[in-house]
Each structure stands twice: as C-alpha cells, then as structure tokens.
C-alpha positions in Angstrom: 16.0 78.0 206.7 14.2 81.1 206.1 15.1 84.7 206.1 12.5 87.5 207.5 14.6 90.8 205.9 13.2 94.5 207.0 15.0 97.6 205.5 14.5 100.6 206.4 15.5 104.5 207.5 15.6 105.3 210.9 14.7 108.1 212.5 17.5 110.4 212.9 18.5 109.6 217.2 16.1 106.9 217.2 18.3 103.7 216.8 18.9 102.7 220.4 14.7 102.9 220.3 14.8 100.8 217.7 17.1 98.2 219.0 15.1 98.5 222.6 11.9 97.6 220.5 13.6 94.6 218.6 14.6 92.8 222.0 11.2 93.6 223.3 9.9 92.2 220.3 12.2 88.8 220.6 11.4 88.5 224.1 7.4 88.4 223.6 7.9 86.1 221.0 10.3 83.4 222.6 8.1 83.4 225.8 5.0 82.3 223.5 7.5 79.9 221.4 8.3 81.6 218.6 11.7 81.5 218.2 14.0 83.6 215.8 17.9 84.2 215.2 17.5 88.1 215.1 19.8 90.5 214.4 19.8 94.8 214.2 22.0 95.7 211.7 23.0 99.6 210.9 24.5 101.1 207.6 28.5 102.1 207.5 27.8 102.9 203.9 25.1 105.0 202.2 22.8 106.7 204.3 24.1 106.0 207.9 20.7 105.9 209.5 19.4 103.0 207.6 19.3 99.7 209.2 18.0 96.4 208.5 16.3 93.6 210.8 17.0 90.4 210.1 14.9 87.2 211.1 15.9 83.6 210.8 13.6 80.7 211.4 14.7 77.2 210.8 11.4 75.9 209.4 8.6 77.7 207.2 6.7 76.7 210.0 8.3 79.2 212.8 7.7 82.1 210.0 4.3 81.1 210.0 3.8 81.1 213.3 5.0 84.2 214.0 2.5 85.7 211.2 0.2 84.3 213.1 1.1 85.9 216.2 1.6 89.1 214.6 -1.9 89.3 214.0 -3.6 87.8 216.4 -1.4 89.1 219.6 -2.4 92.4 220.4 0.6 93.6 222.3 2.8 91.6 220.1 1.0 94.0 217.1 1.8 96.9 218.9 5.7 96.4 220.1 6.0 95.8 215.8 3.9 99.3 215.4 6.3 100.8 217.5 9.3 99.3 215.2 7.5 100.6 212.1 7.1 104.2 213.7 10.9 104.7 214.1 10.9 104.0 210.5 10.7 107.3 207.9 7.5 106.9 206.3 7.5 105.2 203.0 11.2 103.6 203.5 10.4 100.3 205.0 10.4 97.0 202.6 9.5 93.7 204.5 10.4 90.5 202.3 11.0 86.8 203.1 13.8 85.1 201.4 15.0 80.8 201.9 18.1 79.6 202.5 20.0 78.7 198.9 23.8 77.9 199.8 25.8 78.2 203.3 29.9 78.5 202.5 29.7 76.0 205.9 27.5 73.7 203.9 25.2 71.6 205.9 25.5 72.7 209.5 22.8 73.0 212.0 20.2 76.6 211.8 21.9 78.1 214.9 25.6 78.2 213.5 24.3 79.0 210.0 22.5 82.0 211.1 24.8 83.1 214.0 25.8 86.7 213.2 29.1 88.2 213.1 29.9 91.9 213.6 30.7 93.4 209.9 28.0 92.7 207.1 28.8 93.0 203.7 25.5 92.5 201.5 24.9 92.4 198.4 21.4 92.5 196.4 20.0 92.1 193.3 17.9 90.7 190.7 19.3 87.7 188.9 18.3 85.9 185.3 15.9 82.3 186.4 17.9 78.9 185.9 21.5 80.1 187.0 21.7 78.2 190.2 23.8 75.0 189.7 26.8 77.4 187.6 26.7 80.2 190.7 27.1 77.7 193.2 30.0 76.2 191.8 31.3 80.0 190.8 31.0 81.0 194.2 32.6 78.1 195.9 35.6 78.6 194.3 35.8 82.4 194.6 35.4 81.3 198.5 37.7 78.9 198.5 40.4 81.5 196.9 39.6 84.0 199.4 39.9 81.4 202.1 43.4 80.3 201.4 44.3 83.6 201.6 43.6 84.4 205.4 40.4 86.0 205.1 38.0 84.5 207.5 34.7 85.1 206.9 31.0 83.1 206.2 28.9 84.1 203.0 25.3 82.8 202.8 23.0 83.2 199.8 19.2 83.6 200.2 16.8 83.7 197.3 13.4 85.9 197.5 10.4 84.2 198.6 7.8 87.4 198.4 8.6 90.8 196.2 10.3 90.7 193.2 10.9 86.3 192.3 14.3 87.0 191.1 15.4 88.5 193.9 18.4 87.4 195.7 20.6 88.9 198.8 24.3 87.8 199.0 25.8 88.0 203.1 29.3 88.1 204.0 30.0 88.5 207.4 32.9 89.3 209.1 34.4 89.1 212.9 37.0 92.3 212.2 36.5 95.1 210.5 40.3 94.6 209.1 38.5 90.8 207.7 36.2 92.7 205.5 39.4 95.7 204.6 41.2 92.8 203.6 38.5 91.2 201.3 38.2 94.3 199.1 41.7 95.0 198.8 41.9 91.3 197.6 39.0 92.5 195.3 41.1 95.6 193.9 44.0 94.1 194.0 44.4 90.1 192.8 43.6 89.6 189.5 42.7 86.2 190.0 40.2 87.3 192.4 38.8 89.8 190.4 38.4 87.4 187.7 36.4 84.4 189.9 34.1 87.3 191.2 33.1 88.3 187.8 32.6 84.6 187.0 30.0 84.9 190.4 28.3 87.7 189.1 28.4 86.4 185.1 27.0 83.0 186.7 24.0 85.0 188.2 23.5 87.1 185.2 22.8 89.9 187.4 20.5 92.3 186.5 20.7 95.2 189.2 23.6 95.0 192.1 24.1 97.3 195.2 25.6 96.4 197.9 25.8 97.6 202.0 28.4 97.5 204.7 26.7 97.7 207.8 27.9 96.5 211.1 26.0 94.6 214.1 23.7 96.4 216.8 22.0 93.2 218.1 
C-alpha cells in the first residue's frame, strides 16, 4: 500500500472549504477510476488550523495514475488548485510514504486503511537498517497496550519522496477516552514506558513530533 500525506495550515474559517474541495476532488477521481481511501484530518494539538489529507492507494500503480490525471485533467488540476489555495502560503508539504507494518498484519487495503476518528501521529527521521528490531519492539509494546483494554490500530509507513529516512507512525482511535487512556498508560505503567522507549531506541530516532488530530472526512 501506499500513502499520499499533505500537511498543511488552513486558512483561518476555511476548513469546511477545504473538506468540500476534498470530496469534490474524490468524486472526480473515482468517476475516472482512480480510486483512493481519503481522509481530512484536523489538528487538536499545536496549531488548530492545520490539517493533513491523507491518500491511500493499494498499488503504486493507483498513485501513479492519479499523477497522471493530475496533470493531464484540467478540471481535475483546478479542484487540487483550489485545495492548495486554502492552504497559507509556504505551509503545505506533499510526500508519498509505503506501507511498512499493519498491527492487523496482512489484511486486505480497505480495512487496513479504514480510518477511525482520533489520530495520534507520530513523525520522524530514523537511523537506515533498524527495521527487523522495531518491528519486533513495536509488536510487543502493542500487544501490552492491547491486553490492557485499549483498542486501537497503529500502522507504520516509511517515506518514499523527501527526506529517505523519513517515517510517520499512526494510531488511530474510535473514542477520544481510547487515545486518554493510551497516554495515561504512557505516564503511568512503567512497563509501558519502558517497551516504548525500546520502540523509539529500536528506530534510533533522530527527530520526533507527534499530532493529535481528529477526523473531518
């Protein structure tokens, strides 16, 4: 799978236009058969006006067909300049990231991309050759957090464009009380305190921040 991520800063009253644009933008592309798990997410953290768009396409082929529409579809160009105009100059980033581990493990692109309400995300860049030791890490901090009631999917996706060592980290949760939970676990078990730093030790992380943002689309 493969991940179509757009951050940006929307204009101050202009996130309903935004959202209006993204399901004008899905719609034109579906009808020509271009199809894309998309979602409009919007900060909670942070500066509250900045949002991300996310795009999920089951093969490198659907991303590739959509760059190809983008530039070759007039309308299609200009329903993506009208996305790009609600953004404050200079703020949007456009990268393209693949799918690296699913906490569902091998499960079909539609469930693994279907998103939930609450976002926690986390990115960063990461030291090269760390992949085997943070997949094991991270399975176990999941498993920990699992067994304690907290229901919630976490998917890793690993930069294709931008900086190479660049990876994002999603947790998404149905209840905002799901994601209260997880970070009290995170303040307060030491157990769990101690696998996460294992996650991020596994990574060798190089620069972390993270966002809570919660769904629009």
């Amino acid at each position: 799978m493969y991940r179509r991520l757009i951050r940006g800063i929307v204009e101050r009253g202009q996130t309903g236009a935004l959202v209006e644009a993204a399901r004008l933008a899905i719609e034109h592309q579906s009808a020509r058969g271009v199809h894309a798990r998309t979602a409009v997410w919007t900060a909670m953290t942070g500066p509250t006006n900045e949002v991300a768009i996310v795009m999920d396409f089951g093969a490198l082929e659907g991303l590739e067909r959509f760059s190809d529409l983008a530039t070759q579809d007039a309308r299609f160009a200009d329903i993506w300049a009208d996305v790009d105009g609600l953004l404050l100059e200079g703020s949007a980033d456009a990268s393209i990231h693949r799918l690296a581990y699913h906490s569902e493990g091998l499960i079909s692109a539609e469930e693994a991309t279907a998103p939930r309400r609450f976002l926690r995300l986390m990115t960063g860049e990461v030291a090269p050759g760390k992949g085997r030791e943070f997949v094991l890490s991270l399975s176990e901090a999941l498993r920990y957090q699992t067994d304690r009631g907290i229901d919630a999917t976490t998917s890793v996706w690993s930069a294709l464009s931008g900086g190479v060592n660049a990876i994002a980290i999603a947790g998404e949760f149905d209840e905002l009380a799901e994601l209260q939970r997880f970070d009290d676990l995170a303040l307060r078990d030491a157990e769990f305190a101690r696998l996460r730093r294992a996650t991020r030790e596994a990574m060798a992380f190089l620069t972390t921040h993270v966002d809570l943002m919660r769904n629009l689309l």
